[in-house]
N, C-alpha and C positions, 0 to 999 in steps of 0.2 A: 463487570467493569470495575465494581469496590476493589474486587480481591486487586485487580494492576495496578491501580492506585495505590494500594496500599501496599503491593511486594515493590512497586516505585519508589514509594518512601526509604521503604527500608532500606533498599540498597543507595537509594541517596544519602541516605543517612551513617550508614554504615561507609561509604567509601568519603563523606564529609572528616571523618571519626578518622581515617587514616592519613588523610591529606595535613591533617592536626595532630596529628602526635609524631611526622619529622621521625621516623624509624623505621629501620629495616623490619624486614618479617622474622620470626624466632625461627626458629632450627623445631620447633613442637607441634604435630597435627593439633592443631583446633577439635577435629573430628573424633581424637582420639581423646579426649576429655571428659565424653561422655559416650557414653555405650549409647544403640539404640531403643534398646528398653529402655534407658532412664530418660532420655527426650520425649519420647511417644508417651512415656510418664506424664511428664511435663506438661505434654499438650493433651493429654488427655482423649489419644486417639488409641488404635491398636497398633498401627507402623506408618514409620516414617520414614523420607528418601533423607539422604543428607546430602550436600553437596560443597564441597570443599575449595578455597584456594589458598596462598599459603598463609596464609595470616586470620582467615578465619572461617567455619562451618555453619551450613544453614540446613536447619532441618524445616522440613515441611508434612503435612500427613501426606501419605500414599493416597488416599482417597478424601478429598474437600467435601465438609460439612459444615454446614452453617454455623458459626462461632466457634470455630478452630483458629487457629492462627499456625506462627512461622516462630521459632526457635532460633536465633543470631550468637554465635561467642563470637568474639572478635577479639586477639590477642595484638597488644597494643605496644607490649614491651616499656622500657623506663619512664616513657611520659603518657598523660594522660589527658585529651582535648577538656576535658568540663574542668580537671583538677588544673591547667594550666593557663583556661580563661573564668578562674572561679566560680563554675556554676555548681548548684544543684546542691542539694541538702544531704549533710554526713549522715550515716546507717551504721548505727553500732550491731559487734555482734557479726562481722563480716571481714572476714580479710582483717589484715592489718590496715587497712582502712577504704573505707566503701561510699560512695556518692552516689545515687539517688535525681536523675536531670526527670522532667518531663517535656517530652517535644510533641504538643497537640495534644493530642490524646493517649501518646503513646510513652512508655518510660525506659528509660535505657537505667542499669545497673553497673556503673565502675568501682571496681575492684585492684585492689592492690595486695600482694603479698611478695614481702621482700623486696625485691626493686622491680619488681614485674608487675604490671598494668593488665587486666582483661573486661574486656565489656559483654553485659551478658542482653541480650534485647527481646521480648516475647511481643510477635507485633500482633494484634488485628485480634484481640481480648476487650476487656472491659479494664480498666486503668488496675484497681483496685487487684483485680487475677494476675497483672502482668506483673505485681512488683511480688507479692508473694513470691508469685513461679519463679521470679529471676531471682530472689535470696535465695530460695530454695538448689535451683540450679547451680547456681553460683558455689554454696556451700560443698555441696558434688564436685563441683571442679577442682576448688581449693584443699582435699584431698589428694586427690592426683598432684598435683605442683610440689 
């Protein structure tokens, strides 16, 4: 019953984050951002499903273990919900510039490079692993772009 709670979140949270930033979807797989190896990295499982739609990729492990969690990108394009209602604390070191929110227990990661927005989310960890993971990730992505 945690684990639906908490993939409820996410995707409340995750479709909050798009109803906020007022923009179409890019023309760029979310999916293809990160390979499956470097997710299952992330979460620190051996494989992971993804699941796609057009604006952003959800990875989850193939087999659920206790203190695994879910992988979120969510490409967000010019505007950005936390950077446009001032929330959440600057991340240097990230993008040409990176935001940092915490919603509960959980932490969402925005990113900017160029005029391009992307949010990176590691739900259902310990706070302190999610934000790690999600620089981490983040860095990987903003390679690709």
């Amino acid at each position: 019953m945690e684990l639906r709670r908490r993939i409820a979140f996410a995707g409340c949270f995750v479709f909050a984050l798009v109803m906020l930033s007022g923009r179409a979807a890019r023309a760029v797989d979310p999916c293809s951002l990160l390979t499956t190896e470097q997710a299952a990295a992330a979460l620190s499982v051996p494989d992971v499903n993804a699941g796609a739609s057009a604006n952003r990729c959800i990875w989850t492990p193939k087999k659920y273990r206790q203190g695994t969690g879910q992988l979120t990108v969510l490409l967000e394009g010019a505007n950005d919900g936390a950077k446009m209602m001032g929330q959440g604390t600057a991340v240097s070191g990230v993008g040409d510039e990176a935001i940092q929110t915490v919603v509960g227990n959980g932490a969402v990661l925005h990113v900017r490079k160029g005029s391009a927005w992307f949010v990176v989310n590691v739900h259902g960890v310990p706070l302190a692993q999610a934000t790690q993971v999600e620089q981490t990730v983040a860095k990987e992505i903003l390679g690709k772009l």
